[in-house]
N, C-alpha and C positions, 0 to 999 in steps of 0.2 A: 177704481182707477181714475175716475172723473169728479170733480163737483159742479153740482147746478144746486138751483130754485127746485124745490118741487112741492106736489100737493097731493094728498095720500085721500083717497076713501073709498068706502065699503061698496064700489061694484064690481061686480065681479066680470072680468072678461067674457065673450063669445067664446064659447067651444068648437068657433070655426077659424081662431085665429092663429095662424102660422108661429111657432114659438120657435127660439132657441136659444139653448140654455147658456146663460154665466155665471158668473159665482162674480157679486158684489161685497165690498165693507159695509162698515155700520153707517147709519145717519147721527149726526149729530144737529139738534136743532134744525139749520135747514141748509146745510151741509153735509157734501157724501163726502168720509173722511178716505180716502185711498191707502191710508197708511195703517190702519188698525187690520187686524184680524180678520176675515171675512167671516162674518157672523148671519148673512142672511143668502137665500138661495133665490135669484129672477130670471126669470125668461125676458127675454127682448120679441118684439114683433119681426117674423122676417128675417131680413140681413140689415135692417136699418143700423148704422152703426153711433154709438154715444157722440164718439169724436166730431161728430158733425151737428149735436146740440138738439137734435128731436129725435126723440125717440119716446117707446110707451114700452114702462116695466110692469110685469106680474108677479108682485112680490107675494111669497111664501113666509111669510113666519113660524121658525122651527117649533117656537114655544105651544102655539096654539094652532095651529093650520088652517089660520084666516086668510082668507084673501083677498088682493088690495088692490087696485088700478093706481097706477103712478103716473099722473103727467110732467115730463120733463119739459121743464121751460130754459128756453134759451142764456146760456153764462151772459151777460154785458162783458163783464170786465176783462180786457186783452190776458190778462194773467192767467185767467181760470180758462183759457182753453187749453186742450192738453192732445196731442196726438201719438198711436201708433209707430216708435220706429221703423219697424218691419215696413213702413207703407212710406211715410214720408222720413229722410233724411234728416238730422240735426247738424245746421249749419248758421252762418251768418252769410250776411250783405257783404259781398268782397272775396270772401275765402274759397280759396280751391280747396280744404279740408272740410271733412265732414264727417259724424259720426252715425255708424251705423250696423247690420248685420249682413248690408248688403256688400259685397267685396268683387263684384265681378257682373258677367251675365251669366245671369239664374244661376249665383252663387250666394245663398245665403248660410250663413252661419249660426250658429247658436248663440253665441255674445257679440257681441257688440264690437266694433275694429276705428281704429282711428285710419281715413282714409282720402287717400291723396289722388287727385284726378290734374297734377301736370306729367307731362309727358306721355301717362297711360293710367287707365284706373287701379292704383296700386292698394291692398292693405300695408298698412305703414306698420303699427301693431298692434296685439287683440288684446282686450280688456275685460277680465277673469274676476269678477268680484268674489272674494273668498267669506262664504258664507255656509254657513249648512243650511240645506234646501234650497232652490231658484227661487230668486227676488223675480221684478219687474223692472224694466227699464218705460219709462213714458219721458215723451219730448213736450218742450214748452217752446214757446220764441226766445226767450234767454237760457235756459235751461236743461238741461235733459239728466233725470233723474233716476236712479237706480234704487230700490225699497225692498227691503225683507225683515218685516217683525220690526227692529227700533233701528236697524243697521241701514245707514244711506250713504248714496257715494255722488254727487254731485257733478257736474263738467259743465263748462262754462268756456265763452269765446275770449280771451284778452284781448284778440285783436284777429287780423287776416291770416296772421301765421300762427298765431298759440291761443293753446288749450289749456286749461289751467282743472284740472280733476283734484276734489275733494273728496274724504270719507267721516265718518264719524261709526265707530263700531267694525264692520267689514273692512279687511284688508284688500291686496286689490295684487293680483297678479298680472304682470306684463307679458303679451308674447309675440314674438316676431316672426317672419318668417325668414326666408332666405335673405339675409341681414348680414353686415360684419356690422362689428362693434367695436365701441377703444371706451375707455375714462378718458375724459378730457382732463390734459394735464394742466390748463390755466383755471379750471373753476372745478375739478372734481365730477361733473356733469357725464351721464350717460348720452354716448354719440352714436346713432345708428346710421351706417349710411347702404341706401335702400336701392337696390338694383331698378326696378320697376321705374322710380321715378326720378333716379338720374341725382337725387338730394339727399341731402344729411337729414337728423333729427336729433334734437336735444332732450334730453329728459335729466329735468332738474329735480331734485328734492327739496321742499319747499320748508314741509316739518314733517315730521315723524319718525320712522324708525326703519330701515331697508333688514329685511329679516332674512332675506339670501342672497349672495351676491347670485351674478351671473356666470350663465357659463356657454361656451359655444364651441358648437361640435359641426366641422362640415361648414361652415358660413352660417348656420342654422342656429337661430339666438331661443333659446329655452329657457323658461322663465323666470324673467329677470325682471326688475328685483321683484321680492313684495312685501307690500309696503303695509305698515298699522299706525296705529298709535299707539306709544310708547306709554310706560306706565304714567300716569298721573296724568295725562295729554287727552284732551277731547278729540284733536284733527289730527289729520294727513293730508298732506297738499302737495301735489308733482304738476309740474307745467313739462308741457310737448310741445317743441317749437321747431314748424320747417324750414330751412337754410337753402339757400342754392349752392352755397360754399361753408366755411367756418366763419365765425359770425363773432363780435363779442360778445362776453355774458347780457343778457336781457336783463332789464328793471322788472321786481315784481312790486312795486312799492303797492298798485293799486288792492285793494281786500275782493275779496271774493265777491261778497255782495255785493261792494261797489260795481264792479263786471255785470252784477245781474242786474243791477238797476240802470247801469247805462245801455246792455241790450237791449232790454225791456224799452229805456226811451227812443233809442233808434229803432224800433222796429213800430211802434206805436207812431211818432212821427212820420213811415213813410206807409202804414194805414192811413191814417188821417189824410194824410196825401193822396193817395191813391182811391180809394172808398169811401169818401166824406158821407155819401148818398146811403151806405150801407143802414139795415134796421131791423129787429128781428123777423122781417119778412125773407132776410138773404142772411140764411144760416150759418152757411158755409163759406164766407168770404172771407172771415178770417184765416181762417186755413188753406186758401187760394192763396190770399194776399202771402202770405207767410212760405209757399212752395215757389213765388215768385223772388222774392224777400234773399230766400235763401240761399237760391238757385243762380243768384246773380256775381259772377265772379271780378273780382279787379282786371286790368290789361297785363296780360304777360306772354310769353311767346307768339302765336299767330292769332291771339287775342289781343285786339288793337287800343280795345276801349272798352269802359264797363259793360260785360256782358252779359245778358241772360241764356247761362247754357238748356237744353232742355230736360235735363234731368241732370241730381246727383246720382243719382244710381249709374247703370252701365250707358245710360243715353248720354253722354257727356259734351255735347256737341251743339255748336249753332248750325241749322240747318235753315238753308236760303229759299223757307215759304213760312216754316215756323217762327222766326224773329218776328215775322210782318202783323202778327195776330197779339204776339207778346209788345210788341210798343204799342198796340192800339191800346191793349188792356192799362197800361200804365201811363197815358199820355197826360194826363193832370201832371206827374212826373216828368219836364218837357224835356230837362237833357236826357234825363237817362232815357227817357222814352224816342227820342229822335239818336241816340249814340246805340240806339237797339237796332231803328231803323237802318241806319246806313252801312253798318256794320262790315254786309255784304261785299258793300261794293268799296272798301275798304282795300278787297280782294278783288277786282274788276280785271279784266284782261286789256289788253290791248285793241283784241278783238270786238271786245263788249261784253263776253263771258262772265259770268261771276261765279265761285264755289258752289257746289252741292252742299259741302260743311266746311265746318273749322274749326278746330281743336286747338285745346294749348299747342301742341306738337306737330299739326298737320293741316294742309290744305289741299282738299280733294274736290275734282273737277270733272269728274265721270258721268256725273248723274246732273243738271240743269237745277231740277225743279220747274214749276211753271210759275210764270209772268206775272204774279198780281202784286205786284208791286206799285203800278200803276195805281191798280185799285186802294190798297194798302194807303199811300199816299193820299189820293184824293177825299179817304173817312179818316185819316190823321190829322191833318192840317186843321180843321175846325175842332178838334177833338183839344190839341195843342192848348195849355195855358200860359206859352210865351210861344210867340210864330218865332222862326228861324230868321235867322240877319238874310239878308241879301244875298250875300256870298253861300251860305250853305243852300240855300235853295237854287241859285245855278249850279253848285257842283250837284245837286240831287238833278235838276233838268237832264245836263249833260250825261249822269250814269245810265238814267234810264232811255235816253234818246239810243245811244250806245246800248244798251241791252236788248232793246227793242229792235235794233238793227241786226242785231246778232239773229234773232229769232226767224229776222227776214231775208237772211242771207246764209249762214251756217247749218241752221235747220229748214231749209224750204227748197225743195228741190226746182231743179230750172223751169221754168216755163211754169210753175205752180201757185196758186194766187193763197197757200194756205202752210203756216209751217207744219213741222210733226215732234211727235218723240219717239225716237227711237228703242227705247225702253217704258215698261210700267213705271220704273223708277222716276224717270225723266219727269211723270205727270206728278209725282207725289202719291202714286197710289201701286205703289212696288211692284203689286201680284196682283193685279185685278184682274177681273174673268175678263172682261174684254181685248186685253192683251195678246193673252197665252201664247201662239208662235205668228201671229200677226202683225206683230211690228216689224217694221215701221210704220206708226198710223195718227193722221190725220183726225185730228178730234176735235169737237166742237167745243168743247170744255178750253184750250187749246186757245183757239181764233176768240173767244167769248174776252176769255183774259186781256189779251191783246186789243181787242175795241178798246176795251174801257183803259190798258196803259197810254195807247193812246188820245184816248179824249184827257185822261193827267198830262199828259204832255204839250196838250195844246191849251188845256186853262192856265197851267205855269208855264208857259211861253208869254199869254195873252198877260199875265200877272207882272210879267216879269219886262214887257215893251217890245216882245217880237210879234208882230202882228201877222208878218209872215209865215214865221213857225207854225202860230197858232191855227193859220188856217188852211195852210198844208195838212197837219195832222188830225184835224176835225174832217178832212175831206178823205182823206186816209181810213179812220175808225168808219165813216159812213158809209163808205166801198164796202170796207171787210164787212161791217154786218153785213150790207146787201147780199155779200158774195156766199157767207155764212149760212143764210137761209134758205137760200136756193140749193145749196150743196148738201148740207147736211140733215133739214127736215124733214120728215115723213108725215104726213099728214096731221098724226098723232106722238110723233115722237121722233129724237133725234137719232142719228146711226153717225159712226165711223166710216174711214175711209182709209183703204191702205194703200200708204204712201207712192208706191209706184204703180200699181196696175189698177187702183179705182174702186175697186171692189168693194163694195158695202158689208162693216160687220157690227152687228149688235150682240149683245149681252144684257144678263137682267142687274147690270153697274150701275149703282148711283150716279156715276161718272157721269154719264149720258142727259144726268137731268140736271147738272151745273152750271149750263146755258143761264139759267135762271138769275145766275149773277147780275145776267144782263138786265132785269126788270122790266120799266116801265117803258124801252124800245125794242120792246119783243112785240108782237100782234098778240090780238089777247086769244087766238085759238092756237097760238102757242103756247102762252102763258094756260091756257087750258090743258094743253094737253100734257103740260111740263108738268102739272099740280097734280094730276093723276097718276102722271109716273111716281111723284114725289110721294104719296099717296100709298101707293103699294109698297113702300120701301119704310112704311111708319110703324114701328113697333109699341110696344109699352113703355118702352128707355127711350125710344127715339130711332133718330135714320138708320136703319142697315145697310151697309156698302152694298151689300149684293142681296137680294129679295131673298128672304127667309124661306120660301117654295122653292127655289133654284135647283136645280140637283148640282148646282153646284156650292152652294152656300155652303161656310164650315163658320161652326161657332168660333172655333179661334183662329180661324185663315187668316188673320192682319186686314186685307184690305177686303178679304171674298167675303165679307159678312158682319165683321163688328162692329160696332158706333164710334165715330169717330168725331175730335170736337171740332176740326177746320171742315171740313164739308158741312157740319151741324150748322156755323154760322155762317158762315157762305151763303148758302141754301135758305138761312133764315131772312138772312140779310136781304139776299133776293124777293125774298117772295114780300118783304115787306115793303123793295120798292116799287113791284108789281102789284101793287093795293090788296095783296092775299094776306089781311092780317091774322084772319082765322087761323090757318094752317100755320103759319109762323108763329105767333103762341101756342097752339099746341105741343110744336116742335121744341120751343123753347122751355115750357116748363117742365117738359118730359124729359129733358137733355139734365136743365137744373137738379130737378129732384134726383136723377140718377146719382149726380154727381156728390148731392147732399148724402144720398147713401150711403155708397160705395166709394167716394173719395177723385182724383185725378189721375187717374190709370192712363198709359199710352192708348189704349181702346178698351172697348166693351162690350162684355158679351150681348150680341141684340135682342137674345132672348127673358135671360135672366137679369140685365146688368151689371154683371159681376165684373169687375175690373181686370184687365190683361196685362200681361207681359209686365213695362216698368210702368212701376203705381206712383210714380212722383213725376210727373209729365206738367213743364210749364203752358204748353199752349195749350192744353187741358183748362188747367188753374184760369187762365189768362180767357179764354169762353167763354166760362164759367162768368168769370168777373164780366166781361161785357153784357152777355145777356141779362144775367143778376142787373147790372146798371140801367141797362134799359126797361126794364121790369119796373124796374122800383120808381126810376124818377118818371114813368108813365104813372104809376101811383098817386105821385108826389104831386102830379101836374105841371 
């Protein structure tokens, strides 16, 4: 399924090493051909997976039953990496389509669906390669390819709206779900128009041969057409093109290859962009960079401007604490990385409010998120390889003055020197143990946020010629810590506080040790006592939301237990401005390798690693890449 480099010789593994089994091709030379026969039998080490470029195989040869150590050495070249469908999506830079098997939540399918995430995550239709016996589908950054024996069926992006699918050998059945359908009567063209997402869909025949028409029973389109190549013809080619209305006929002048060489150069351009620093010390950044890549949609509905959703899969949404971690990671990238950041507040209330999410289709306001926007901001701006004009950094002052005030006013009850959330959600941490029927409460995670929005607010004030502002809000942030530590510490560690009656509540929540954000204006027997908590909450993968001892930890609870990458770097972030460089690379490489693993999962199991819920999670990727960055250009010097 993969090619690399590799080097073969006669030692033979440890009898203590963890195996599991796959079935590879053959090598040629020094190439692993994906497309032959499987002719040899390997174990992999573990769960380490290919796609992410290390791994160690235990080759068997059937011939003779020698045995071989295989070290894989890392692909260079953008082409030769290859990922998992099943785990990450096949899409481009812009597009709300995508291809995949995933069609839902925790809806996956056997083949592969073309699928549209405006209005609501719809399958548009499913894609049936007709072959005897199961091929393989594997995803490239221009490509995503289907293989059985000699027979290949190719799909390619022409643009934001269309899909351009090739075959060579296998035919390819189409199928729809609750669909109507017509012939378009101006070009001949199959017209789907699909309840889910509100749009049409074109499917043109490009060349080959339609070997049944269609038929439709109930709204229900049954499979139509399928398509080969006709006698003497090597291809078939059909483009999928989505409409918001009837459209005229599309140009296909461009060849197919050409599509795969200019995806190929766009997505290679905005690595280079983004990763320049990358080396085979950071395995996995191609396949970050490329879940960022993909994941990023043009502006259409209550998408204001190019945005990075957080997954193709069922997470389809910009959420208002996730963006803030995805522009960091792309900020080489200045507009798109700053059209990430403000995104938000794009959607600002009157109040000062900003969205919980945004969807194509929807803007929801239930849920806050918490404040590190501030922070967000003030590790963005030096990050930036073009600072914002004038004007865009006032209207950024002004959003967050206004958000800031919301939190001091909307959320802070009277007479209280401290806001709250009302729900786990509100923090970003949904279901955490500390919560449970204790909210409304007062956290120090919370007020932590807030210092530091406020000290962003008073160095872009000072930046910007308000000398006043500036020294209002630095007098501001100075209070709250003060206020912060007297209320919430415990000798050795921090506690909650519920909202109305005072009442002190702890939990064994990470939560609690995210104060840490604060760094180097913590006391260092806070900072001691914050590294201890941090400490117990350190697995093999890295941080567990809730301490693995817990009687209340659950390997898949979402926030009671799994690894998580926004508190990962938070928390790293912290302790690295609290001079704890030790624990902050341990945290870090632990976090990394998981990810080289096991992929960009929404979390992870604390125990095992193993990836959760949706496996294609941008501020995952986007972690990833930061830490990966700072790693490396600490390397670099």
């Amino acid at each position: 399924m993969f090619r690399f480099a590799f080097r073969v010789t006669q030692e033979p593994l440890s009898s203590g090493d963890l195996l599991a089994r796959i079935v590879i091709g053959t090598f040629r030379g020094n190439a692993f051909n994906h497309q032959q026969p499987p002719l040899r039998e390997a174990t992999r080490l573990g769960a380490i997976r290919p796609e992410f470029l290390y791994c160690m195989l235990k080759i068997i040869d059937l011939s003779d039953t020698k045995e071989y150590q295989m070290s894989i050495e890392p692909a260079v070249p953008t082409e030769e990496y290859a990922f998992p469908i099943r785990d990450i999506p096949f899409s481009t830079n812009g597009s709300w389509l995508d291809v995949s098997p995933v069609v839902g939540l925790n809806d996956i399918r056997e083949t592969v669906h073309v699928v549209s995430h405006k209005t609501t995550m719809t399958s548009v239709v499913g894609l049936q390669p007709l072959a005897e016996g199961a091929g393989t589908w594997l995803g490239r950054p221009n490509v995503l390819t289907w293989t059985h024996e000699s027979d290949v069926i190719e799909i390619v992006f022409q643009d934001n709206e269309t899909i351009r699918i090739q075959g060579r050998g296998a035919g390819l059945r189409l199928e729809a779900g609750v669909s109507e359908l017509y012939v378009d009567q101006v070009d001949d063209s199959y017209v789907l128009s699909v309840h889910g997402t509100g749009r049409r869909y074109r499917l043109t025949l490009l060349s080959g041969l339609p070997l049944e028409a269609y038929k439709v029973y109930d709204r229900s389109v049954v499979g139509f057409p399928w398509v080969a190549s006709p006698a003497g013809q090597d291809k078939w080619e059909i483009a999928i093109e989505e409409m918001d209305a009837g459209a005229v006929p599309h140009s296909y002048e461009s060849t197919f290859e050409e599509l795969k060489e200019g995806q190929l150069d766009s997505f290679n351009t905005y690595l280079n962009q983004v990763a320049p620093w990358r080396s085979e010390r950071t395995p996995a950044v191609v396949a970050a960079v490329y879940v960022d890549w993909a994941t990023t949609v043009a502006p259409d509905g209550f998408i204001t401007r190019p945005a990075m959703l957080m997954s193709m899969q069922w997470m389809d949404r910009v959420w208002s604490w996730d963006h803030c971690f995805n522009a960091l990671a792309i900020a080489r990238n200045a507009k798109a990385s700053w059209d990430q950041y403000v995104i938000m507040f794009d959607h600002q209330t009157e109040s000062g409010g900003i969205p919980d999410a945004v969807s194509h289709s929807e803007v929801i306001y239930n849920y806050p998120k918490p404040p590190i926007h501030g922070w967000a901001l003030t590790n963005l701006l030096p990050r930036l390889t073009e600072r914002p004009s004038e004007e865009e950094l006032r209207a950024a002052l002004d959003a967050l003055v206004k958000w800031t005030n919301w939190w001091r006013t909307t959320m802070t009850a009277p007479k209280s020197k401290f806001a709250h959330y009302h729900f786990g959600n509100d923090s970003g941490w949904d279901n955490a143990t500390l919560f449970g029927r204790e909210a409304p409460l007062q956290t120090p995670d919370l007020s932590a946020f807030m210092v530091l929005q406020m000290e962003a607010i008073s160095s872009l004030a000072a930046e910007l010629g308000d000398e006043a502002s500036a020294t209002y809000w630095a007098s501001e942030a100075q209070e709250l810590l003060t206020n912060l530590l007297q209320a919430f510490w415990r000798e050795t560690h921090f506690v909650a506080l519920q909202a109305r009656t005072g009442v002190e509540r702890w939990s064994q929540c990470l939560l609690l040790a995210m104060p840490i954000v604060l760094g180097s204006r913590l006391p260092e027997d806070v900072i001691d006592g914050l590294v201890e908590t941090i400490e117990g909450h350190l697995t093999e993968f890295g941080l567990a939301t809730e301490r693995t001892d817990s009687a209340l930890y659950e390997s898949d609870g979402y926030w009671r237990g799994p690894i998580w990458a926004p508190s990962t770097y938070l928390i790293v972030h912290g302790l690295r401005d609290a001079g704890r460089n030790e624990l902050a690379d341990k945290i870090s490489v632990r976090f990394r390798e998981m990810c080289e693993r096991f992929g960009f999962a929404e979390n992870f199991d604390a125990l095992t690693g193993e990836g959760l819920r949706d496996r294609s999670y941008t501020w995952t990727a986007s972690c990833y890449l930061l830490l990966a960055e700072e790693a490396e250009l600490a390397l670099q010097g």
